[in-house]
N, C-alpha and C positions, 0 to 999 in steps of 0.2 A: 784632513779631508772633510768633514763632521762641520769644520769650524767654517773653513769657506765657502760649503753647502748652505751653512746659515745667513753667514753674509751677503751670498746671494740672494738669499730668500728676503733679506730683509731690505734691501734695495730695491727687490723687484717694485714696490711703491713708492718708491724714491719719487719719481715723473709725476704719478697721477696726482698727487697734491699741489702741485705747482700751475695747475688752470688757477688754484685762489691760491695767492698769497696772504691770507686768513685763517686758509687749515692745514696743520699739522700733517705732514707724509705721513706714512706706514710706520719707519723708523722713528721719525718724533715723537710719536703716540704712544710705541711701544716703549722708549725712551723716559715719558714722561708717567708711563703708567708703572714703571719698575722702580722709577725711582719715589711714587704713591705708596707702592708697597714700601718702602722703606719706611718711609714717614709716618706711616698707619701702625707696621707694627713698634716702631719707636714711642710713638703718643700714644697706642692702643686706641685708633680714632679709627672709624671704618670707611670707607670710602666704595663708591657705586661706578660700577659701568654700565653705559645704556649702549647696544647694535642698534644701527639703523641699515635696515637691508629695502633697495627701491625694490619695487616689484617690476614686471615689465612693461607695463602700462603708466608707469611714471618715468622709468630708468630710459631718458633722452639727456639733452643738454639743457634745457630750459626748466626737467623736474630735479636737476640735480645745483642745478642755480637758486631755484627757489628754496630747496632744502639747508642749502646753505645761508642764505638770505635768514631764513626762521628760525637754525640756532645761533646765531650772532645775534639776533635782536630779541632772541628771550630767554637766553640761556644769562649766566652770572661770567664775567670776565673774569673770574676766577678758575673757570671749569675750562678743561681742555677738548678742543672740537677737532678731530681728524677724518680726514679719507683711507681710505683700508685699500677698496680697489674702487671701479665702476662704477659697481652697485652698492657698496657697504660703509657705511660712515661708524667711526666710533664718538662717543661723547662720555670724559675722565669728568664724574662729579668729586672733586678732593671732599673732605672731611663733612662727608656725608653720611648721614647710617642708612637701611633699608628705607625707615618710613618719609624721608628725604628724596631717595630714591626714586620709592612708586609715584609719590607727588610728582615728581618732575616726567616721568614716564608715564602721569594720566596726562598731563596739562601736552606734554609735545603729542600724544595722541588728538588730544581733543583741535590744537593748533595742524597735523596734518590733513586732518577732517574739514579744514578750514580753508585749504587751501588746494584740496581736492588733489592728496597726493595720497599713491596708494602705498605702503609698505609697512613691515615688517616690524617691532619694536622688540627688545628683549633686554631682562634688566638681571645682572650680574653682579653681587655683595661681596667684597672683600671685608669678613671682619675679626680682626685680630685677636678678638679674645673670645671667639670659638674657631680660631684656624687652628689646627694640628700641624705643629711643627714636626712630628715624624713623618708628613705626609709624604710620599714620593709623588715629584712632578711626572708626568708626561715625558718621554724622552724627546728632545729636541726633534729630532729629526722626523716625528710627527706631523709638526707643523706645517701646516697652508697658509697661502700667502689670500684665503678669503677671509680668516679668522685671527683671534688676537691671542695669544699665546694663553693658556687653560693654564697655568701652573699659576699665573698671576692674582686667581679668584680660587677661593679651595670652593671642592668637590660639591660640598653638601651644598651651595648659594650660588652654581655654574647652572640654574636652569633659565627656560625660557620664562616670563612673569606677565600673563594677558590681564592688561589692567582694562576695566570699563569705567564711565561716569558712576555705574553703580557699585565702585569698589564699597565693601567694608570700612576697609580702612583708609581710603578715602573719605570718605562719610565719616566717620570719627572724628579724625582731622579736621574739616569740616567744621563739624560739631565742638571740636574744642576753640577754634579759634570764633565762630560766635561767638562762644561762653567766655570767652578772655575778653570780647571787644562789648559784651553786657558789662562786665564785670570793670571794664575799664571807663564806661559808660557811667553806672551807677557810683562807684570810686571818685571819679570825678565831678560829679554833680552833686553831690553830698558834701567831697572836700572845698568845693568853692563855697558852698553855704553855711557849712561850720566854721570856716577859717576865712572866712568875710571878712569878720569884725579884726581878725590880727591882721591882716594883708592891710587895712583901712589904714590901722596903727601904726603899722610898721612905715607907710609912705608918708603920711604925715612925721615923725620922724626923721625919714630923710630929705623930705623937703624942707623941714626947719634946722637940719643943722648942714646940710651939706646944697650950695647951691646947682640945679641942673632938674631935670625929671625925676621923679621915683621911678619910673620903670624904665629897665633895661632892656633893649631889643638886638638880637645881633641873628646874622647868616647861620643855619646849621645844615648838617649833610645827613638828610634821613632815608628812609625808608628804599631802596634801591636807586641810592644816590640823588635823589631827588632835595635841592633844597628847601627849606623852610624857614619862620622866623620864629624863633626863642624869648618865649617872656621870662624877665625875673627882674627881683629887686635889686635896683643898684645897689649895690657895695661898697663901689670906687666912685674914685674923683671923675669926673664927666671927661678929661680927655686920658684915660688909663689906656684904650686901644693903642694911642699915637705914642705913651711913653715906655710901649711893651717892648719895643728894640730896642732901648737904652739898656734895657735889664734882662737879656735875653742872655748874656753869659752867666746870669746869676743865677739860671733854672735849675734845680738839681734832679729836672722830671728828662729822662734822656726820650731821645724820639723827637715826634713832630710836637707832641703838647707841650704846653710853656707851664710853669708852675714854681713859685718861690715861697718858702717861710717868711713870714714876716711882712709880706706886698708893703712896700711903703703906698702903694696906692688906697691898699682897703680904706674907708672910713673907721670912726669909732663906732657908728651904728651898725656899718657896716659888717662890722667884725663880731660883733652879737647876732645879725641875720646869719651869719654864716656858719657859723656854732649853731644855733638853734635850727638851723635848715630852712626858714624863714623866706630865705630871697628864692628857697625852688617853686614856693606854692603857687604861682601865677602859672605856671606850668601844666597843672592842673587843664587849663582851658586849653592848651596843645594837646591833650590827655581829649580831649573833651572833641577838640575838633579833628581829634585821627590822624593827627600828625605825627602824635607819640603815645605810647602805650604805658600805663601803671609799671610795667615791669619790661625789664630791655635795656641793650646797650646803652651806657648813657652816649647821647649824641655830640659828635666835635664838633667846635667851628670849623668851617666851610673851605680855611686855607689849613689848616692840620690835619683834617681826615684826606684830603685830596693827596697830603705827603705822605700818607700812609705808604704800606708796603704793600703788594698786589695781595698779598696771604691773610693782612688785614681788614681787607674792604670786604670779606665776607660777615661782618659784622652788621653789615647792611641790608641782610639778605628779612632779617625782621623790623617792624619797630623800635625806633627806639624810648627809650624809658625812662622815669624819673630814679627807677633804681636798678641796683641789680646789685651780683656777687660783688665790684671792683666797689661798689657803693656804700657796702655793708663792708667791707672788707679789706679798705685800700693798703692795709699794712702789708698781706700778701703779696701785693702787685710791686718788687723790689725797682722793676724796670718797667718799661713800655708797654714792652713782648708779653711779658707778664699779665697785663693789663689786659693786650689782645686774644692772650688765651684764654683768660677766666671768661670773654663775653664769648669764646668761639665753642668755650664750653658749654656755658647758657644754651648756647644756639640747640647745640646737638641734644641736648638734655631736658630741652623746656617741657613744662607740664603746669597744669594749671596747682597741683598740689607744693611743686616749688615754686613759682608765680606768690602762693598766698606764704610762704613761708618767710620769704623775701619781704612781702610786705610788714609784715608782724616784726621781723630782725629791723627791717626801716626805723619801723615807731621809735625802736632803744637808740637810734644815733641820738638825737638832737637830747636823750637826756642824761646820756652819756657825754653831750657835749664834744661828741666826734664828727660834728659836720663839715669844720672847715680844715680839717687831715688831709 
């Protein structure tokens, strides 16, 4: 009896999703939010619910269009956007922590202020490594069909959270990503000026042993999917793009990146920029024009991050960088997925004090001669 009381219940939202074919029903939401919980407490990664409740002065057909309208186009296609009922939309930010969280719950306040819609915001933390597994849920049959099931968020992180422009930790935030884009600012302009004279060396080199340009320019997929162009020193022979599908079963990198031992395409200067880390310093001026940042996912070409896997693309959510963990580190990374999680860990974990730690591990590659691994 208990079971098909629920079933009921959870259908009752079946319909009201189906005005957009863009938002999740009641059931897919809840759906998608249980099966969060899994995966949060599996990686120990925490993950945020934002409510969005219209108020009556918005709650028509036209304020609930525009609502929808404005988390589709600023929310991450990673994050899951539903209708609850009427009045109440939910938005599943995956592998999110709290201060992920209020960010995205000050910025949709400041976005509904903009569009002169009135409601409700409230921000809800699921995190694994302060949830009590002895907790007892909520007995089902509790549940309304205005609300998202309480057993999915523990107790102590199920409040309501009033963010303003004046948050605190907003303003931290804030303040820390200045001081990353100073710092990535001054990094960069000191690195073009010291390593002038190698960059100078190094092209001269390739242009007298290897016929084509010294620099290498290619497509990459930055900062919330936005393209850009990538400097570095050629390596390869000037047509290595066109002869990468001949050699595309030889990859031993699984996924969408390509990567072989031994490239018969690298040069022989080549192959000392690469080791030395040499061909990333033009990179610097992407550093410089806020393309890329000193520290950050390294960024892919343009047709392999697009193969990525939806779970992947949150990689994108920051800058990307000339280094990071899979950078320093690639011995770790056995597989892809691998790869994807050391940056999704970055992500959740960044701070300016691993930022500079990152950098300092950088310096030891190229004299350890692990740049081209």
């Amino acid at each position: 009896m208990l079971e098909a009381l629920i079933d009921s219940w959870l259908h009752r939202g079946e319909s009201i999703g189906r005005r957009d074919d863009l938002m999740l029903t009641h059931r897919q939401f809840n759906h998608e939010l249980a099966r969060e919980r899994i995966r949060a407490t599996r990686r120990s990664i925490p993950f945020c619910l934002i409510d969005v409740e219209l108020r009556p002065g918005s709650n028509n057909q036209a304020g609930r269009r525009t609502l929808v309208r404005l988390l589709h186009r600023n929310l991450r296609i990673t994050d899951h956007k539903g209708q609850l009922s009427r009045t109440k939309f939910g938005v599943l930010l995956v592998d999110t922590p709290e201060m992920g969280g209020r960010a995205c719950l000050d910025r949709l306040t400041r976005l509904l202020d903009s569009v002169k819609l009135d409601a409700k915001l409230s921000l809800r933390v699921y995190d694994p490594e302060g949830f009590d597994p002895d907790e007892t849920p909520p007995p089902q049959d509790r549940r309304r069909e205005d609300t998202v099931d309480e057993s999915w968020t523990p107790a102590r992180s199920g409040h309501d959270v009033q963010v303003s422009s004046e948050s605190p930790l907003m303003t931290t935030k804030s303040l820390q990503a200045s001081v990353k884009r100073l710092i990535d600012i001054a990094g960069a302009g000191v690195g073009l000026i010291v390593t002038g004279p190698v960059v100078l060396a190094a092209m001269a080199a390739i242009k007298w042993t290897s016929p084509g340009p010294a620099l290498f320019t290619q497509t990459r997929e930055g900062f919330r999917g936005k393209s850009f162009t990538i400097y570095k020193l050629r390596t390869m022979v000037v047509d290595a793009e066109q002869r990468q599908a001949e050699l595309r079963e030889h990859s031993h990198r699984d996924g969408p990146a390509f990567k072989i031992a031994k490239d018969p395409r690298v040069t022989p200067v080549g192959h000392w920029l690469r080791v030395t880390c040499v061909d990333e310093l033009p990179q610097l001026w992407n550093v410089l024009r806020g393309e890329m940042s000193l520290v950050g996912p390294r960024p892919l070409p343009w047709h392999e991050s697009r193969a990525c896997d939806k779970w992947h693309r949150r990689r994108l959510d920051v800058l990307p960088g000339m280094t990071c963990d899979w950078q320093v580190n690639k011995a770790a990374a056995e597989t892809f997925d691998d790869w994807m999680r050391m940056d999704l860990r970055y992500i959740d974990r960044a701070g300016l004090v691993g930022d500079l730690r990152l950098i300092a591990q950088t310096l030891t590659v190229p004299i350890l001669g692990r740049g081209s691994h």
